[in-house]
N, C-alpha and C positions, 0 to 999 in steps of 0.2 A: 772795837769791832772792826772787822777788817772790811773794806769797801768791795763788792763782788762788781768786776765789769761785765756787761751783758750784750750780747750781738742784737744788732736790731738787723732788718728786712727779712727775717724766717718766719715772724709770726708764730703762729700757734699751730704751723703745718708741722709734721716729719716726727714728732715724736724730740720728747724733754731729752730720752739720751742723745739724741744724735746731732741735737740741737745745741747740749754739753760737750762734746766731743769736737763739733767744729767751730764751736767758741773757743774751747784748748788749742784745738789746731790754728785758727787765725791768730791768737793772741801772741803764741811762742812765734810764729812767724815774722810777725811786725815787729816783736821786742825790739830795742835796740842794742847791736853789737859793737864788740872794740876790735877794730882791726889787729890783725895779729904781726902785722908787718911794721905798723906804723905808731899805733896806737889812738887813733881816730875813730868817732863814735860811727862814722858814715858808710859801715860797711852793711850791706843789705845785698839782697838776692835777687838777681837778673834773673834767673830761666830757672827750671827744674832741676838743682844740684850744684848749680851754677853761683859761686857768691864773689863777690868783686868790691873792692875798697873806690869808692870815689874821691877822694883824695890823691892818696898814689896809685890806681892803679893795680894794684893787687887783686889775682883771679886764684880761685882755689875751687876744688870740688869738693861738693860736701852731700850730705843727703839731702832728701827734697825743701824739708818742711824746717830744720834744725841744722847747726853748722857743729861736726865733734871733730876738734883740735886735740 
């Protein structure tokens, strides 16, 4: 059985969907990436579109919430 991760601080306000939909949304966000320049796991998202390798240095634009290569 596969383990469900759950967002805590919503509590039981906003309604189960939307409360589903921004557990999806934060989880894909935080996942962790492989840089596409370098190949280092340390690539994450600066600003709204914005995504940057800390390692070397590599900035790309990408959509807000997901990076498509």
């Amino acid at each position: 059985m596969a383990k469900k991760k759950s967002l805590k601080g919503l509590g039981a306000r906003y309604g189960i969907k939307i409360r589903k939909q921004y557990t999806k949304v934060h989880l894909t966000l935080k996942e962790k990436r492989i840089c596409p320049e370098c190949g280092s796991k340390q690539f994450t998202r600066d600003a709204v579109g914005i995504w940057s390798c800390k390692k070397c240095n590599f900035k790309i634009a990408g959509t807000a919430y997901d990076i498509k290569l």
